[in-house]
Structure formats: structure tokens, C-alpha cells
N, C-alpha and C positions, 0 to 999 in steps of 0.2 A: 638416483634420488627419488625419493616416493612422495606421491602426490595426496591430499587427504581427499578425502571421499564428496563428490557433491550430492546434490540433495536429491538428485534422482537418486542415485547408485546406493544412499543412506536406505532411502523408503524403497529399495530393491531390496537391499540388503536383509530390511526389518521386517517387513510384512512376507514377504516369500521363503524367508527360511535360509536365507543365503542364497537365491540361485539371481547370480548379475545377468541375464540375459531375459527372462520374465518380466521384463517391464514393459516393452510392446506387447504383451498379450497380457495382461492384468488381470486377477480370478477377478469374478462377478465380487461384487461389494455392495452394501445398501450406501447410499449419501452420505459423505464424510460431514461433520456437525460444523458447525461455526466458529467453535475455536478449532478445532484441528485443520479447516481450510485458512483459518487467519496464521497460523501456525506455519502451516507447507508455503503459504502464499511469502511472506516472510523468509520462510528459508530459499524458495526459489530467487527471490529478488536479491538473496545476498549470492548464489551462486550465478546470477549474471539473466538466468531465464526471468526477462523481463515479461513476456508474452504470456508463460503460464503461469507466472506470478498475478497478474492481472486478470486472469480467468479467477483464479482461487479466492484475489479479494471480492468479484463478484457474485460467488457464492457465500464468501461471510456476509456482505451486503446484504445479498437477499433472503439470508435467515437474521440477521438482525439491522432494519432497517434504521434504529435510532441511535446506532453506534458512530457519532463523530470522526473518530479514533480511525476507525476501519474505511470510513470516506475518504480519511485525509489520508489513507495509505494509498487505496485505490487510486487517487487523483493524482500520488508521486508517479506508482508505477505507469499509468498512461502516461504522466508528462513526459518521462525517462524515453516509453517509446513515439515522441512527438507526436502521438497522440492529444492533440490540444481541445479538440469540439468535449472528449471522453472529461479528460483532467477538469476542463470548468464544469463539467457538471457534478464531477465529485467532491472539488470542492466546496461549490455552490451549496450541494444538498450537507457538507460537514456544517459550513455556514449557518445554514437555516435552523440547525441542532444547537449550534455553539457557535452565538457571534464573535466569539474572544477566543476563538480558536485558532492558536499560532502557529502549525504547521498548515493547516487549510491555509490560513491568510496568505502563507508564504509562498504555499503554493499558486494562489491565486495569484499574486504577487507574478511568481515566474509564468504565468501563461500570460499575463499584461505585457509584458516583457516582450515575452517571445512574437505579439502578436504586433508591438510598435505603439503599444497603446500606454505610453509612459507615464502620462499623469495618472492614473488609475493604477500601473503598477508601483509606482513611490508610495501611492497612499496607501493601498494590502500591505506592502514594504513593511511601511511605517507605524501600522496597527498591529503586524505581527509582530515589533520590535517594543511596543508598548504593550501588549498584549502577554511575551514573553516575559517583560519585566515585573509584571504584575503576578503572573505566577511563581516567578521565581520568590519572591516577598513576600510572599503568604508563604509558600514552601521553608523557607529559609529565611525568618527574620531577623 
């Protein structure tokens, strides 16, 4: 049975011409841009590398620091790796971008959680759940 390809062995595959063993030693490259680390950051996190999936959103970060979108990811992938001090601070700064921003809240939400701090996490809960519903009706009315 054959297995599909994960996102190392994709970006081994594509940038090196085929050769699957070239990925510990990587030809020199100038800095990958902001969408193509929000991109790799993404695909890493769906093949499970949570660790270098959260290096990648730190460099979309810090080429576009007004990006909401790109915090509230960062802030998942720290949470994933119980990374909690990391996660409130990315969702904090999504927050400060976009106070009606529902995967932030939510996340915020789960690091309240995670920390015992319950009344605070019902409330993000709660505003990410009203927050969602408000987008979803302008999207769809």
C-alpha cells in the first residue's frame, strides 16, 4: 500500500529536481516571502510537524506583522504544542488587530482552559461563538 507524500518530501521533491535525500543539506536560498512561509507553515501543520510549522508562522509574522489571520494560526500551532506563554501572545496581538476575531478568541478561549482559568475561558468561548455568528450573516444572509 503506498503512502502520499508529506510536505518535507513534496518541497524535496519540487525544489531539488527530484532528489529525496537533499533535504538535510538544502542549496543556499534567499528568504522564503510571506505567503510561501504561510503556505509551507500550513502544510507542515497538516503533516503533523507542529514545531516547524510554528517556526514558518513566525516568519509570516514578521514580514506581515498586521496580519490577524497569520497570529490566529501561529497561536493554534503553539497551542497544539502546549506551548501556552507562545499561544496568548499570538492570540493576544490577533486580538489587538481584530477584536471580533473568532479563531483567536477561540483560541484564547483554549489556553483559559488549559490554564484553569474558566471564567475567562467561557467568556473568549462565548464571543468567539458570537463573533462567528456574526460573520457567518453578513457572509450568508
Amino acid at each position: 500500500m503506498s503512502r502520499g507524500l508529506g510536505a518535507r518530501e513534496l518541497i524535496d521533491l519540487v525544489l531539488d529536481d527530484g532528489s529525496w535525500t537533499s533535504w538535510d543539506t538544502p542549496p543556499a536560498r534567499r528568504e522564503v516571502g510571506e505567503s510561501y512561509a504561510a503556505d509551507l507553515a500550513r502544510a507542515l501543520a497538516r503533516d503533523g510537524d507542529l514545531q516547524a510549522a510554528a517556526e514558518q508562522f513566525r516568519r509570516a509574522t514578521d514580514a506581515n506583522r498586521q496580519d490577524e489571520n497569520l497570529w490566529a494560526e501561529r497561536g493554534h500551532a503553539h497551542l497544539s504544542l502546549g506551548d501556552l506563554k507562545n499561544a496568548a501572545g499570538c492570540f493576544g496581538r490577533a486580538l489587538e488587530l481584530a477584536p471580533a476575531h473568532a479563531p483567536a478568541l477561540l483560541g484564547a478561549a483554549r489556553v483559559h482552559l488549559a490554564l484553569g482559568e474558566l471564567n475567562d475561558a467561557f467568556t473568549k468561548a462565548d464571543a468567539a461563538v458570537r463573533a462567528d455568528a456574526y460573520d457567518r450573516a453578513r457572509v450568508h444572509p
